[in-house]
MARDO-619816 format. One record per residue (C-alpha): residue in one letter; x, y, z. Coordinates in pm, 1 decimal, always signed. Example, Ala and Ser with C-alpha at 12.3 -4.5 7.8 and 13.67 -1.06 7.14 Angstrom:
BEGIN
   r         c1         c2         c3
   A    +1230.0     -450.0     +780.0
   S    +1367.0     -106.0     +714.0
This chain:
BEGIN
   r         c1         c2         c3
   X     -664.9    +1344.4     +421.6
   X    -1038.3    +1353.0     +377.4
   X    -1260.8    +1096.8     +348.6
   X    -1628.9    +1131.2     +266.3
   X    -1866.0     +816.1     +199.2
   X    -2058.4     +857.4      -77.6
   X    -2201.5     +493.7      -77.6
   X    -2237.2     +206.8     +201.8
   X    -2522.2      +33.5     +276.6
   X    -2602.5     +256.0     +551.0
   X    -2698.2     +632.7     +581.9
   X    -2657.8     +838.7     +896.4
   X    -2912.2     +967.8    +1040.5
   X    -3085.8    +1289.0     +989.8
   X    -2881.1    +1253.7     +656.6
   X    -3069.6    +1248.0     +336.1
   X    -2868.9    +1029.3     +105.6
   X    -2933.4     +705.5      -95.9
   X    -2758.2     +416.8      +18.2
   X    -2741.8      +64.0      -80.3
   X    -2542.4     -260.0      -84.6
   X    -2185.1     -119.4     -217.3
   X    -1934.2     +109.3     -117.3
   X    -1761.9     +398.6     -272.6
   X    -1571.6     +676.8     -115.9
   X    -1436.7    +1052.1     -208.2
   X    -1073.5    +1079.0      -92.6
   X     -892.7    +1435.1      -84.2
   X     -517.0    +1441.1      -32.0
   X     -244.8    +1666.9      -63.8
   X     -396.5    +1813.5     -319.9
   X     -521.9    +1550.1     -457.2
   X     -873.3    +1406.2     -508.4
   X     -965.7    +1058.0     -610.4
   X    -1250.0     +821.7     -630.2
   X    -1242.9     +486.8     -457.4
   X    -1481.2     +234.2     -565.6
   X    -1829.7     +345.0     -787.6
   X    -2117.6     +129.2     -585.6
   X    -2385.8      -50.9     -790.4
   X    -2572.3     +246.3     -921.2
   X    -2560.2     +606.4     -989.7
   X    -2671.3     +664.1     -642.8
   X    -2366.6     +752.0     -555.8
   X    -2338.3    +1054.9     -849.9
   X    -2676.1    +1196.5     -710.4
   X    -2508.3    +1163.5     -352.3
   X    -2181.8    +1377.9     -428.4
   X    -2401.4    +1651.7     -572.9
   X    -2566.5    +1711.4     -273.8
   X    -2239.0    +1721.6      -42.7
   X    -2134.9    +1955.2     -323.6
   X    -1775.8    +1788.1     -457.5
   X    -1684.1    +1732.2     -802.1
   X    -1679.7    +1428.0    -1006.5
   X    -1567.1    +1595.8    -1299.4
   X    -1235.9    +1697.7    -1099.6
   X    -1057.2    +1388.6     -975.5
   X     -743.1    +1259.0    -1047.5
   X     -732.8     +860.9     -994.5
   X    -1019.5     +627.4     -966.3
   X     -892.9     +300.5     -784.7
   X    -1114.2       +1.5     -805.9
   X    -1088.9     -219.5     -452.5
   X    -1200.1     -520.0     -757.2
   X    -1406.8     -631.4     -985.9
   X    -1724.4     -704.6     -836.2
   X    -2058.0     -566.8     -955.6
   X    -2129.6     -368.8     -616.9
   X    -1779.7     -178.3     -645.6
   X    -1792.0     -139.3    -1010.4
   X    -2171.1      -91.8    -1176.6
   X    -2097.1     +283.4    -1113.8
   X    -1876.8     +347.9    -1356.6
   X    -2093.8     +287.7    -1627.0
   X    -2323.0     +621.6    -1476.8
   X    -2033.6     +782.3    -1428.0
   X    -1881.5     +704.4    -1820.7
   X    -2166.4     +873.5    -1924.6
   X    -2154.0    +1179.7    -1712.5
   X    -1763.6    +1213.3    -1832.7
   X    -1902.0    +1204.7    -2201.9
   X    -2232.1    +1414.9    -2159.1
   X    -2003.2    +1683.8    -1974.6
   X    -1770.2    +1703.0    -2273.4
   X    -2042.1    +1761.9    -2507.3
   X    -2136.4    +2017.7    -2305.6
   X    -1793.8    +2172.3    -2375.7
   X    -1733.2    +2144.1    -2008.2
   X    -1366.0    +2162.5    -1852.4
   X    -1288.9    +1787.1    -1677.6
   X    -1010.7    +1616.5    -1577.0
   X     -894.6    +1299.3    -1732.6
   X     -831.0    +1078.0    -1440.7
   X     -651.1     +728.1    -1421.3
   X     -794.1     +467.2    -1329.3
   X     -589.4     +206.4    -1139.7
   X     -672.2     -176.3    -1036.7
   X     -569.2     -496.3    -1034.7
   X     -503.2     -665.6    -1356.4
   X     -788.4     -904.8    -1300.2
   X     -996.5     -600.0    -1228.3
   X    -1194.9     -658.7    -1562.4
   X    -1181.4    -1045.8    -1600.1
   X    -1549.4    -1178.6    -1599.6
   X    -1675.0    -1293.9    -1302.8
   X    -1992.6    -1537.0    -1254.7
   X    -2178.9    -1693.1    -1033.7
   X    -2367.2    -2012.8    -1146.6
   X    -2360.0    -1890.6    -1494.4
   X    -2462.5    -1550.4    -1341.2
   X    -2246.6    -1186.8    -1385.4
   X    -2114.1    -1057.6    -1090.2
   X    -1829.0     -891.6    -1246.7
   X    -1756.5     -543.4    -1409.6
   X    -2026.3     -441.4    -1698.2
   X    -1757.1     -264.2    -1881.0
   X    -1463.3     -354.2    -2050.4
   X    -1103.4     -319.7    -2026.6
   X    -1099.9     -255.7    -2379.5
   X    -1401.8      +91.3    -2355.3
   X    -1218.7     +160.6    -2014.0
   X     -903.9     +250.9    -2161.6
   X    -1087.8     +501.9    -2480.8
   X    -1266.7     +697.7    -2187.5
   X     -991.2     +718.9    -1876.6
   X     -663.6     +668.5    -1854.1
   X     -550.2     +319.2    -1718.7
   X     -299.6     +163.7    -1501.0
   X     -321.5     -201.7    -1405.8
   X      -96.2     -386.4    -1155.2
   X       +6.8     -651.8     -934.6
   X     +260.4     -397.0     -771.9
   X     +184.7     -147.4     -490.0
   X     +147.3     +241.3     -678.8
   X     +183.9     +538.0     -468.6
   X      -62.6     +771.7     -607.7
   X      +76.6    +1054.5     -308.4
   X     +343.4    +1081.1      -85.9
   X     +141.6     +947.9     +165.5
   X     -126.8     +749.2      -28.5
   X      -95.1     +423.0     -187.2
   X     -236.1     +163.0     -356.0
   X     -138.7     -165.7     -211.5
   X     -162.0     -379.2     -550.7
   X     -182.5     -790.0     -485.9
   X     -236.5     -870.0     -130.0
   X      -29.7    -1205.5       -3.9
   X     -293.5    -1424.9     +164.5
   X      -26.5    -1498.1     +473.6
   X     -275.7    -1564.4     +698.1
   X     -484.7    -1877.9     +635.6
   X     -791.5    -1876.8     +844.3
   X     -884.2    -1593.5     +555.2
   X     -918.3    -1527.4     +208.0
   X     -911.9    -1874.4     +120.9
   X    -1300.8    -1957.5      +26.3
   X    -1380.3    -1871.1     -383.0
   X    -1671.7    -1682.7     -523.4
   X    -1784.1    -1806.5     -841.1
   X    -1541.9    -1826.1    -1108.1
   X    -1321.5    -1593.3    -1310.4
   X    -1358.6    -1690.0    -1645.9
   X     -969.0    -1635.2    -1888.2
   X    -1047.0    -1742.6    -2256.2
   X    -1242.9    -2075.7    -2240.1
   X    -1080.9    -2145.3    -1882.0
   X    -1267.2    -2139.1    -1587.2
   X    -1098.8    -2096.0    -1224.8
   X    -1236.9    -2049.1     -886.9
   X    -1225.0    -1711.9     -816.2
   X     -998.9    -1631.5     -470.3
   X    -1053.2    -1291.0     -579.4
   X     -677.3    -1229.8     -643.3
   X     -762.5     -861.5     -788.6
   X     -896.5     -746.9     -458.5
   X     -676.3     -501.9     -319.5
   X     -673.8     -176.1      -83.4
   X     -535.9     +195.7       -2.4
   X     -373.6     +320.8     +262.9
   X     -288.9     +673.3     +370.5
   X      +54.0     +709.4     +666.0
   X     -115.6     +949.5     +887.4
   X      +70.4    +1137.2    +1190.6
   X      -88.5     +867.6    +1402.6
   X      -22.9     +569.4    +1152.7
   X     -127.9     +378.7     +900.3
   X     -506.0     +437.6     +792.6
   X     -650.6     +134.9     +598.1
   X     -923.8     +200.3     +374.4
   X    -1094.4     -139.4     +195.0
   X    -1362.0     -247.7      -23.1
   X    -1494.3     -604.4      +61.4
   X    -1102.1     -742.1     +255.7
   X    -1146.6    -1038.9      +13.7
   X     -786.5    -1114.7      +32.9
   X     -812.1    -1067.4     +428.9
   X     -821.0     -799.8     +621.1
   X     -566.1     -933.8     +842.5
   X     -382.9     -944.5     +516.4
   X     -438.9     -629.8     +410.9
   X     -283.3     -509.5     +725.4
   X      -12.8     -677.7     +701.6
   X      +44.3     -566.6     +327.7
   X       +9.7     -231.9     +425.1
   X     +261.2     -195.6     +712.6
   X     +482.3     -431.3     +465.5
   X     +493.2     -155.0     +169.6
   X     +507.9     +146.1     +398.0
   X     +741.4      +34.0     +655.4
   X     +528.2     +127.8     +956.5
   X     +393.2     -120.8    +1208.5
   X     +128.6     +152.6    +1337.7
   X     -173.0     +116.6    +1202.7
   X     -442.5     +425.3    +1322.5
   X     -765.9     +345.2    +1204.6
   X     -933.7     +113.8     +941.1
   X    -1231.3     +192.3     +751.2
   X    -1405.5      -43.2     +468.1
   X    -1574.9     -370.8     +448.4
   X    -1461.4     -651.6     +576.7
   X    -1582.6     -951.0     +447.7
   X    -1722.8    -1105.4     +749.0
   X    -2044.3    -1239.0     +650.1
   X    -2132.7    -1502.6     +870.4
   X    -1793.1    -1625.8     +912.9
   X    -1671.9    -1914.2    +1080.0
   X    -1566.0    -1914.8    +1439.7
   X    -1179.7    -1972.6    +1386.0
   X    -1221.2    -1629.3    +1110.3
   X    -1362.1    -1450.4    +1358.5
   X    -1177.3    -1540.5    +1689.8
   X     -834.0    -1495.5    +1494.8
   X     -957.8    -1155.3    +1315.0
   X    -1040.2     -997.4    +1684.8
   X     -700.5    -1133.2    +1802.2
   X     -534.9     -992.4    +1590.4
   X     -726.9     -616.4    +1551.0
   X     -688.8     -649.7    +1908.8
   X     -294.3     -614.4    +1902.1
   X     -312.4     -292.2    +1678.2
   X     -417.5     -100.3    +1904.5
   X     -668.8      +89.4    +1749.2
   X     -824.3     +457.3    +1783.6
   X    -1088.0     +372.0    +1560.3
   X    -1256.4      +81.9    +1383.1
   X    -1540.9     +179.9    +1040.1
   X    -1643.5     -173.5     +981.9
   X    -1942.3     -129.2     +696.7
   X    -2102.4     -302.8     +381.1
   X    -2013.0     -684.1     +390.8
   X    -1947.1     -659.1     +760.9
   X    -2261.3     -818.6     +909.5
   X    -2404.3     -700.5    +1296.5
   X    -2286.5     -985.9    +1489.8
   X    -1907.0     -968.3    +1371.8
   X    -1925.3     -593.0    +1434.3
   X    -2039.2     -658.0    +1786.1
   X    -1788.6     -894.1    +1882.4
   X    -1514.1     -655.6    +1722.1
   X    -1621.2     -341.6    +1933.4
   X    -1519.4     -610.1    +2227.0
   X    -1138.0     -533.0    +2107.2
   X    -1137.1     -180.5    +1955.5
   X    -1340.1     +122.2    +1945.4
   X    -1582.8      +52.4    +1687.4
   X    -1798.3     +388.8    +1489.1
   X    -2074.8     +402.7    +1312.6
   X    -2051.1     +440.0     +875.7
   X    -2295.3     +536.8     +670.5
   X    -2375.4     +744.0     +341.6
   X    -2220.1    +1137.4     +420.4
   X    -1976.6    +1050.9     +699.3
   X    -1690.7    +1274.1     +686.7
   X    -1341.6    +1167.0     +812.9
   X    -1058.8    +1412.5     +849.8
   X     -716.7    +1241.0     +932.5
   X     -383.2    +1400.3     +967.9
């Protein structure tokens, strides 16, 4: 597998890429290439141009959920599926696969911080495939669907509401999910925000696979100022899995990343890192 990061907040050095507050990564594997996550902007369409791969030849697009920084993208990249096709040039038609709740509105004191498209124009430009359920997408790639929340020191603060016909719940951010790819070494989790957990994504991973190794884990993780039991039982536990490499980025803030690297081997992310995993 290959994984190149189109957006994070960061870009490495000596790098010339836009970055900003989002992620979205370029995923090749066995033959297959996908899209995970679109950032806020089309920054991350002028960013894949210049490391030269193909938006216009991918397979699956998974959404991590529904939030504006994950999802804003697609509306950029709608309209360079439908300008291309004009243009009378060959494209794939990839699916697009999320959560159910992927598309639900999502506010913040009366303020959108959910998906500016709709289920409903989603499904007349890609194909779509929504579910609670784990999909494989590979033989060694696959989405892990609804994460548990087993552990309860996370995932258990909302964000804003979800809004379902006139109803109005908190928002726990059920639609937030993950992929993970069985390398030679183990498991290799790759996230978005870790809104259900990371923890919990770990655990939902080895669950659906089968395999207690876990090899490296790449992705934000939510861990924005948290509070000290969060953060003490997150290193605890990323301390047991015996890591060979840690890619905290995007909603991971300094001081949680420094108190991580005191448990595993923590690298740098940014815009045009380039991970090859076997």
């Amino acid at each position: 597998m290959k994984l190149t990061v189109l957006i994070d907040n960061n870009t490495l050095t000596d790098r010339y890429f836009i970055g900003e507050p989002g992620i979205s990564f370029f995923i090749e594997s066995e033959g297959f290439k996908l899209l995970f996550d679109a950032g806020y902007s089309d920054a991350f369409i002028q960013n894949a141009i210049k490391l030269d791969l193909d938006l216009l030849d991918i397979d699956y697009i998974v959404l991590s959920h529904g939030h504006l920084d994950h999802t804003w993208g697609l509306e950029p990249l709608v309209r360079k599926y439908m300008e291309s096709k004009l243009e009378g040039k060959v494209i794939k038609n990839p699916q697009l696969i999320a959560h159910p709740f992927v598309f639900q509105p999502k506010y913040v004191d009366q303020f959108s911080i959910g998906t500016n498209l709709s289920e409903e124009f989603i499904k007349s430009i890609f194909s779509l495939k929504l579910s609670k359920e784990p999909i494989w997408l590979t033989d060694k790639l696959v989405f892990l669907g609804e994460i548990p929340r087993e552990f309860k020191f996370e995932g258990n603060h909302p964000i804003g509401v979800r809004k379902l016909a006139d109803l109005e719940v908190d928002d726990y951010l059920l639609d937030d999910s993950a992929l993970v790819f069985i390398s030679t070494a183990g498991l290799v989790i790759i996230t978005g925000c870790s809104h259900a957990g990371i923890c919990n994504i770990v655990e939902q991973a080895k669950k659906v696979t089968g395999i207690d190794a876990v090899s490296e884990i790449i992705g934000g993780f939510h861990l924005l100022s948290p509070n000290v039991e969060q953060l003490e039982k997150t290193k605890e536990y990323i301390s047991n899995l015996n890591l060979r490499g840690l890619y905290p980025c995007h909603c991971t803030d300094l001081q949680s990343k420094i108190e991580l690297a005191k448990v595993a081997e923590v690298r740098e992310v940014g815009v045009g890192l380039e991970l090859e995993l076997n």
